[in-house]
Chimera marker file (.cmm) of the C-alpha trace (Angstrom):
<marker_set name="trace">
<marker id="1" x="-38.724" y="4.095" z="-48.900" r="1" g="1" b="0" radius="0.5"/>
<marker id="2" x="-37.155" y="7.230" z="-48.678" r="1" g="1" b="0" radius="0.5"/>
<marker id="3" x="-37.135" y="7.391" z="-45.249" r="1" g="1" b="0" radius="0.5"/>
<marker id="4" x="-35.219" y="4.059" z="-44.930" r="1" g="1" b="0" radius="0.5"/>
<marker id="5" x="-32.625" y="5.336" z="-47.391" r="1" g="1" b="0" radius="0.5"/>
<marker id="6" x="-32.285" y="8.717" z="-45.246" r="1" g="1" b="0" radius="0.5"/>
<marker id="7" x="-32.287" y="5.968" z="-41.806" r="1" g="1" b="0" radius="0.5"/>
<marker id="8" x="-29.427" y="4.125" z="-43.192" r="1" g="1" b="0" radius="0.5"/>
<marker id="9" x="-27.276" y="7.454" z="-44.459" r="1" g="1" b="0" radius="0.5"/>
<marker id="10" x="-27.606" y="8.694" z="-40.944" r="1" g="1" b="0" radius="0.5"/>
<marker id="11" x="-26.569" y="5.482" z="-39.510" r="1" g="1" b="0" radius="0.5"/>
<marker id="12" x="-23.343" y="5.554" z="-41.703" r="1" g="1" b="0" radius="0.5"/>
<marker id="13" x="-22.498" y="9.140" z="-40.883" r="1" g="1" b="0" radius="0.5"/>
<marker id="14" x="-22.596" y="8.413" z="-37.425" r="1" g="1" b="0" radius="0.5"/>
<marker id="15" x="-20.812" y="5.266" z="-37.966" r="1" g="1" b="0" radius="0.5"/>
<marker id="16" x="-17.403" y="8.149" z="-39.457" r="1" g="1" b="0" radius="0.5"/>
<marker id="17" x="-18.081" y="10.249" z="-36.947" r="1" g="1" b="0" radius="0.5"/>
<marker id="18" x="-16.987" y="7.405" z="-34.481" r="1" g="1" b="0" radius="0.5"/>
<marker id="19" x="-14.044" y="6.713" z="-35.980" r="1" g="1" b="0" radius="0.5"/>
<marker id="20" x="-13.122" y="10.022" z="-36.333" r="1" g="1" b="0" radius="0.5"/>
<marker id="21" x="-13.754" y="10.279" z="-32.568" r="1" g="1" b="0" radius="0.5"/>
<marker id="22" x="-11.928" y="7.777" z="-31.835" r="1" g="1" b="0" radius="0.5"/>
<marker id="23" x="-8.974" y="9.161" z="-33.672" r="1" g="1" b="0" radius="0.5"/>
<marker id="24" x="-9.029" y="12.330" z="-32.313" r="1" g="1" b="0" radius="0.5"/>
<marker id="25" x="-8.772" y="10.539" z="-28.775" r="1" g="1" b="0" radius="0.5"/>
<marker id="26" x="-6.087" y="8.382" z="-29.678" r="1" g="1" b="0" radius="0.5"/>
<marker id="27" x="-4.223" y="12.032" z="-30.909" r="1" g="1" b="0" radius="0.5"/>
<marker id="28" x="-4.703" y="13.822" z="-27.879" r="1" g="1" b="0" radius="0.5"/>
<marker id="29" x="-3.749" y="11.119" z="-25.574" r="1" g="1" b="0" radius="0.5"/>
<marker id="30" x="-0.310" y="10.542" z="-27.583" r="1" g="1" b="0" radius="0.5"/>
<marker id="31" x="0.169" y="14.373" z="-27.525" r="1" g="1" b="0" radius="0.5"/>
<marker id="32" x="-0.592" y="15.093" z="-23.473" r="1" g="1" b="0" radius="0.5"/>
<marker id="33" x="0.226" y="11.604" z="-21.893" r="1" g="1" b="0" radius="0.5"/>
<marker id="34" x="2.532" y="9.724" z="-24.074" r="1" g="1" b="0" radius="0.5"/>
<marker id="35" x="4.804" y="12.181" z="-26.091" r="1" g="1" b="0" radius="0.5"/>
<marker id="36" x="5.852" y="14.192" z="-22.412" r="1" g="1" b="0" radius="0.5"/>
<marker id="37" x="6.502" y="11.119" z="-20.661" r="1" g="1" b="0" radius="0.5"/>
<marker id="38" x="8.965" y="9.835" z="-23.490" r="1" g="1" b="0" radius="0.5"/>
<marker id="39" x="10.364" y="13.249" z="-23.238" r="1" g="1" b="0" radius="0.5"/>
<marker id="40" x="11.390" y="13.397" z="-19.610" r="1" g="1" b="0" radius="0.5"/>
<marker id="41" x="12.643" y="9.858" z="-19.731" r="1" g="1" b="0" radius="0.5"/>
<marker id="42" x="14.783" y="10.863" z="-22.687" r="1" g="1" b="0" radius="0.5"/>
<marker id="43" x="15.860" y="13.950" z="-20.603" r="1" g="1" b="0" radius="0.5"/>
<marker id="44" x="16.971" y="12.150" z="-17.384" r="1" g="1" b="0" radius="0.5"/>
<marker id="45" x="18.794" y="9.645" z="-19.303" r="1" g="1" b="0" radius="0.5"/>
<marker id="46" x="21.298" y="12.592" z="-20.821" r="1" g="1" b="0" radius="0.5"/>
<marker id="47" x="21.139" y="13.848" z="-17.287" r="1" g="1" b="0" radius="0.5"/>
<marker id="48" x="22.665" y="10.841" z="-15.887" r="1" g="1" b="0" radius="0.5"/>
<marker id="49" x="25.208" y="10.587" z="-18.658" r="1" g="1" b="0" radius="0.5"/>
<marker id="50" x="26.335" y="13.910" z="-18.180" r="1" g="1" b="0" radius="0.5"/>
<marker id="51" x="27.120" y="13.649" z="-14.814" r="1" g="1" b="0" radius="0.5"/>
<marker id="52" x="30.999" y="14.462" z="-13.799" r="1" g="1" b="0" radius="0.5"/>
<marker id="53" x="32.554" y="13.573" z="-10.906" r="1" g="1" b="0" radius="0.5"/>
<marker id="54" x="32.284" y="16.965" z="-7.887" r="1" g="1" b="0" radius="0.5"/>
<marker id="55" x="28.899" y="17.241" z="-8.939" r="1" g="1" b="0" radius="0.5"/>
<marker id="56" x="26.496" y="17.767" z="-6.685" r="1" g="1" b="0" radius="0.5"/>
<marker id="57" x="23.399" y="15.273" z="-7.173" r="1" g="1" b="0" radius="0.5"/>
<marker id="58" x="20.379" y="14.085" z="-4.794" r="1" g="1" b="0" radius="0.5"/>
<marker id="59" x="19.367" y="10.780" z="-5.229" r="1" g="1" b="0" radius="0.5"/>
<marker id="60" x="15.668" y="9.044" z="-5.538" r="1" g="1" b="0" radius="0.5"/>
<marker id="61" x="15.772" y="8.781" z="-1.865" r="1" g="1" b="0" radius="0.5"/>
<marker id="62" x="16.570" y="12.176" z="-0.439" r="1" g="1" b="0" radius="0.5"/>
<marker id="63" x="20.321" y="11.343" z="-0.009" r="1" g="1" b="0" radius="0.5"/>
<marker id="64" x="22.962" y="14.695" z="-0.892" r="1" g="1" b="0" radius="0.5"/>
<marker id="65" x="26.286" y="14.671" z="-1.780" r="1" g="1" b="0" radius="0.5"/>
<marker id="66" x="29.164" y="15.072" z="-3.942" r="1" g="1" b="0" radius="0.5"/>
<marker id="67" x="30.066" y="12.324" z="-6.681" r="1" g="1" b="0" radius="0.5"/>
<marker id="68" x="33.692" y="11.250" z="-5.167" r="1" g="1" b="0" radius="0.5"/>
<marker id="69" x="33.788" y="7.772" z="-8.523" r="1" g="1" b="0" radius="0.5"/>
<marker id="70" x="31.973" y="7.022" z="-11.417" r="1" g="1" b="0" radius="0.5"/>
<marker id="71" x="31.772" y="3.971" z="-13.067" r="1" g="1" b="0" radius="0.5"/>
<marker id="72" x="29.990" y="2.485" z="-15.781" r="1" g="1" b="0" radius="0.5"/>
<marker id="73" x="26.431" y="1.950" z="-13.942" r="1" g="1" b="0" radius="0.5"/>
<marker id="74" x="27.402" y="3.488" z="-10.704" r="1" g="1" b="0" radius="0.5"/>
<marker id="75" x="28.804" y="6.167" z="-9.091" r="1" g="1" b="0" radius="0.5"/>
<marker id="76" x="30.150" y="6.545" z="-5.197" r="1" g="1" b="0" radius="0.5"/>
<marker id="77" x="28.482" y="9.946" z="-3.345" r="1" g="1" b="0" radius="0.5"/>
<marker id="78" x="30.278" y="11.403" z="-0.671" r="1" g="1" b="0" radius="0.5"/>
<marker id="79" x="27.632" y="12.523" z="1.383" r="1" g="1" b="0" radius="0.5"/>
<marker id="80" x="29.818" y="13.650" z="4.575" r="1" g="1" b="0" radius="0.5"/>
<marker id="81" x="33.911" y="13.843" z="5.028" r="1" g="1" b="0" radius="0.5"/>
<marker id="82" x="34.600" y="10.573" z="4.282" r="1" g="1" b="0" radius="0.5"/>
<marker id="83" x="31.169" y="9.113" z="4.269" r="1" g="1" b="0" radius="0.5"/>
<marker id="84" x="30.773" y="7.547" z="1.071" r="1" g="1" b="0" radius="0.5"/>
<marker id="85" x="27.432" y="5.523" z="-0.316" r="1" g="1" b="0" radius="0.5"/>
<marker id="86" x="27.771" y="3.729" z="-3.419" r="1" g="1" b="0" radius="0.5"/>
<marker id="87" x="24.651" y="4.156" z="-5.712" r="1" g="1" b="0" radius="0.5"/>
<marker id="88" x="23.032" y="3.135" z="-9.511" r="1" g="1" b="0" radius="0.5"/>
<marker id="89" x="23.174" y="6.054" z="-11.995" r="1" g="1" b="0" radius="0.5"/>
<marker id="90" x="19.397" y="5.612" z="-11.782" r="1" g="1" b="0" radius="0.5"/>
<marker id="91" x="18.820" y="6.621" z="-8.434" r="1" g="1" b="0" radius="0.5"/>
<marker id="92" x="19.818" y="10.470" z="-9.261" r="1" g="1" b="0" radius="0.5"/>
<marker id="93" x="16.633" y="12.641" z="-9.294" r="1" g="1" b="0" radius="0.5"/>
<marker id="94" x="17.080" y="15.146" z="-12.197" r="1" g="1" b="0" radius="0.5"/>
<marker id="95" x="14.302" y="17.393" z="-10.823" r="1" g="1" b="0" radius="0.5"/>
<marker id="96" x="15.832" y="17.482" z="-6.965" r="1" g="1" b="0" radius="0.5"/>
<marker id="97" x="19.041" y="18.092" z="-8.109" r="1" g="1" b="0" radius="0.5"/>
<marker id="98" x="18.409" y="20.928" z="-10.430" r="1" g="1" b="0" radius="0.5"/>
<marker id="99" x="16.178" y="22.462" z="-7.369" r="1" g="1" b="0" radius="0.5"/>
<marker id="100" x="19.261" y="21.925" z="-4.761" r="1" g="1" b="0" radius="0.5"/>
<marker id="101" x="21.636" y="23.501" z="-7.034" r="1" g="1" b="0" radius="0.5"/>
<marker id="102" x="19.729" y="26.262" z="-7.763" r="1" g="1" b="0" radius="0.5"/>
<marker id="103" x="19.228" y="27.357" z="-3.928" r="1" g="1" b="0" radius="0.5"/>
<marker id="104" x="22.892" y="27.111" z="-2.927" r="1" g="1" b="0" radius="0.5"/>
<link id1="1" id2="2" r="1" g="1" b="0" radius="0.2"/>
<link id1="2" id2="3" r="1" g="1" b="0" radius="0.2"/>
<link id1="3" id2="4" r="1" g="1" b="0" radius="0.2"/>
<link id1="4" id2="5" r="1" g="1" b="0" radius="0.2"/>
<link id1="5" id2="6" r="1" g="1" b="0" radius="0.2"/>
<link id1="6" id2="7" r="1" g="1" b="0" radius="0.2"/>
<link id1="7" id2="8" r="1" g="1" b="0" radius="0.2"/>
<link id1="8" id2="9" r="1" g="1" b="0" radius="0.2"/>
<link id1="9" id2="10" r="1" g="1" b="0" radius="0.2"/>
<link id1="10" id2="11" r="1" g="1" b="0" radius="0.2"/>
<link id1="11" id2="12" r="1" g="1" b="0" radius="0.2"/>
<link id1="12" id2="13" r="1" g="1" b="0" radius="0.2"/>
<link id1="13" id2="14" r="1" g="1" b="0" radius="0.2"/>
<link id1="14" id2="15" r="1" g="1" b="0" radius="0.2"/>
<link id1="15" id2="16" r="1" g="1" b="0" radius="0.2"/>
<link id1="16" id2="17" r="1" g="1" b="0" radius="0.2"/>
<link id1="17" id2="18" r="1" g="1" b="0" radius="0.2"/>
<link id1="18" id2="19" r="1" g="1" b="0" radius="0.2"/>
<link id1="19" id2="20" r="1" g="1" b="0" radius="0.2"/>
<link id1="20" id2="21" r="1" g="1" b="0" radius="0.2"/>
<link id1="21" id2="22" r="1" g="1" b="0" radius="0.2"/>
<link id1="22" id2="23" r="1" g="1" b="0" radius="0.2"/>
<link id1="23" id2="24" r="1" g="1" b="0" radius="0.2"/>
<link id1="24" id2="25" r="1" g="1" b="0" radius="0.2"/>
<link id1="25" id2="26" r="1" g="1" b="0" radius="0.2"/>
<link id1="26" id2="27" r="1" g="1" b="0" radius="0.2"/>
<link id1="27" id2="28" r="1" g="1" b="0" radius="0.2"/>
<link id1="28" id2="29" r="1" g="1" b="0" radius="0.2"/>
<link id1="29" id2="30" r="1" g="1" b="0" radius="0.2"/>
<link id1="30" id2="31" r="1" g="1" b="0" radius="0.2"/>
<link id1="31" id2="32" r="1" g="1" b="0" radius="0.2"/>
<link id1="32" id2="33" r="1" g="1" b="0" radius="0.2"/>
<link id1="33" id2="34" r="1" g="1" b="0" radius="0.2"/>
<link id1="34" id2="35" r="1" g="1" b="0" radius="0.2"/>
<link id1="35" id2="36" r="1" g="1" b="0" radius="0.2"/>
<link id1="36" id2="37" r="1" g="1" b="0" radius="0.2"/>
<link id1="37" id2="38" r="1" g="1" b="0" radius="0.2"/>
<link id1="38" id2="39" r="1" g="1" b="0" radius="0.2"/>
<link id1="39" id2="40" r="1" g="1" b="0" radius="0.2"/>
<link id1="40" id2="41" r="1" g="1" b="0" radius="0.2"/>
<link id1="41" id2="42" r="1" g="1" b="0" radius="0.2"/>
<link id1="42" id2="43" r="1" g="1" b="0" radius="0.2"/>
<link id1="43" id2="44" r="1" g="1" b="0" radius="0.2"/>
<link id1="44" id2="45" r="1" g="1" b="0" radius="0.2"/>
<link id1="45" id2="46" r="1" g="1" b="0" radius="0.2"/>
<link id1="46" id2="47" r="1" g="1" b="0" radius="0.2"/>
<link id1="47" id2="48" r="1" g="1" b="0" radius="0.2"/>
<link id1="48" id2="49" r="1" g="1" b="0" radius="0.2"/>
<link id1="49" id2="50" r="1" g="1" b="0" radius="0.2"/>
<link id1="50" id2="51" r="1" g="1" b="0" radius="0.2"/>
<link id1="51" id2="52" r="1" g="1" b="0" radius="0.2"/>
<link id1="52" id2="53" r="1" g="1" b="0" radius="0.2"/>
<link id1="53" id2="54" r="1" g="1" b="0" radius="0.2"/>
<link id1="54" id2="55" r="1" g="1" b="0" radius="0.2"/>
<link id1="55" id2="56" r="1" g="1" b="0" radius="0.2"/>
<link id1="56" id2="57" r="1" g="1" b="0" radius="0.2"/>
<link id1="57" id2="58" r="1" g="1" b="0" radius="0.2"/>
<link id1="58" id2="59" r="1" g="1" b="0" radius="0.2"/>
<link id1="59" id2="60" r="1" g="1" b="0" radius="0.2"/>
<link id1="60" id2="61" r="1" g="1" b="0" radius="0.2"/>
<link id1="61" id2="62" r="1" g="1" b="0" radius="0.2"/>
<link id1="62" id2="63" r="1" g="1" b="0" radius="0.2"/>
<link id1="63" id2="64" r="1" g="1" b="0" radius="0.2"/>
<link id1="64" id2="65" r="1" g="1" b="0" radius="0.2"/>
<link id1="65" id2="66" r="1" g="1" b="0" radius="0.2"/>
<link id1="66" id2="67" r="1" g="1" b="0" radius="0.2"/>
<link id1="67" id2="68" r="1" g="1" b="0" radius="0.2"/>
<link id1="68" id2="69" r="1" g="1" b="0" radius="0.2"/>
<link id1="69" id2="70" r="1" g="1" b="0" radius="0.2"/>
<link id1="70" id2="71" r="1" g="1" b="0" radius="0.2"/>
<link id1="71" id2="72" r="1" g="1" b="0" radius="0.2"/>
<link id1="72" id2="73" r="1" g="1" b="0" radius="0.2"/>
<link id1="73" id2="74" r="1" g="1" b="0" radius="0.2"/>
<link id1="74" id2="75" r="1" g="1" b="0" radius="0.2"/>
<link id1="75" id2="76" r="1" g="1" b="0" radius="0.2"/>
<link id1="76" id2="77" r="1" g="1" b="0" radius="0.2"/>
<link id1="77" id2="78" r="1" g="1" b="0" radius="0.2"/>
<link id1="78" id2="79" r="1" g="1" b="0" radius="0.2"/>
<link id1="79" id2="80" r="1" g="1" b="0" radius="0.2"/>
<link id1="80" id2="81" r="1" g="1" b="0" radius="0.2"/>
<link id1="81" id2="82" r="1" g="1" b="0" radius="0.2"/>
<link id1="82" id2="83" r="1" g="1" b="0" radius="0.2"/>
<link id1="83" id2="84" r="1" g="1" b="0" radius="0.2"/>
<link id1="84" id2="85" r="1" g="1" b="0" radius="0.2"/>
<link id1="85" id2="86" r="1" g="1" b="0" radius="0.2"/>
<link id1="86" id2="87" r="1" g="1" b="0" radius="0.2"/>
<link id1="87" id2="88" r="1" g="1" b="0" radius="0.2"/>
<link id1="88" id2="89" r="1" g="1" b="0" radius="0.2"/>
<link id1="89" id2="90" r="1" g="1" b="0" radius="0.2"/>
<link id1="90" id2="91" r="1" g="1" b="0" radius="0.2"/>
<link id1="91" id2="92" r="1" g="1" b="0" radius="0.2"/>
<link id1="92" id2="93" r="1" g="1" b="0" radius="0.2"/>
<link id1="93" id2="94" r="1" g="1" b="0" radius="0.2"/>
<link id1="94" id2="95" r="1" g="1" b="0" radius="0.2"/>
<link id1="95" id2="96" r="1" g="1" b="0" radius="0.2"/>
<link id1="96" id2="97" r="1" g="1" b="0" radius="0.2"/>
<link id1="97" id2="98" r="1" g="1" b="0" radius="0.2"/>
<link id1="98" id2="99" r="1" g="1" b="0" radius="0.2"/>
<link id1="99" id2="100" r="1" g="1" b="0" radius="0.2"/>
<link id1="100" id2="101" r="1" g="1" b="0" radius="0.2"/>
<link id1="101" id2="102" r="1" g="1" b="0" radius="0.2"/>
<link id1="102" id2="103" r="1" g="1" b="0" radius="0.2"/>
<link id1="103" id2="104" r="1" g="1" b="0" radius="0.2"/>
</marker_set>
């Protein structure tokens, strides 16, 4: 009898421990995978607002160049004199742009 009572408190602490497992997972995954992801998305967004026009921006697809118009959801880039592409706000890359600027 006391062996069944000991069998089933064992059963129930492992039964916690789970849980609390499981909760520890579900911390650590917010804290490494979710929380940075929502942080850079968050980021780029005020990078795109920010932009001005003469900035100097590379897009999603490799393409350099000076903003000649914005608009609301767009923006023209002069990539050559005259040459002019028009693009989303979307397709500037945050990350290549910062890098660009920073070796000219």
């Amino acid at each position: 009898m006391i062996y069944s009572i000991l069998a089933q408190a064992q059963a129930q602490g492992s039964n916690y421990s789970f849980y609390i497992m499981m909760g520890l997972m579900i911390v650590i995954f917010y804290f490494f995978m979710i929380r940075p992801q929502q942080k850079k998305a968050k980021d780029q967004k005020k990078f795109t607002d920010e932009i001005q026009r003469g900035d100097y921006v590379v897009t999603i697809g490799g393409a350099h160049g000076r903003i000649a118009e914005l608009e609301k959801d767009t923006f023209i880039l002069e990539v050559e004199k005259g040459g002019r592409i028009k693009f989303n706000k979307s397709a500037i890359s945050m990350e290549a742009t910062k890098a660009a600027t920073k070796g000219a």
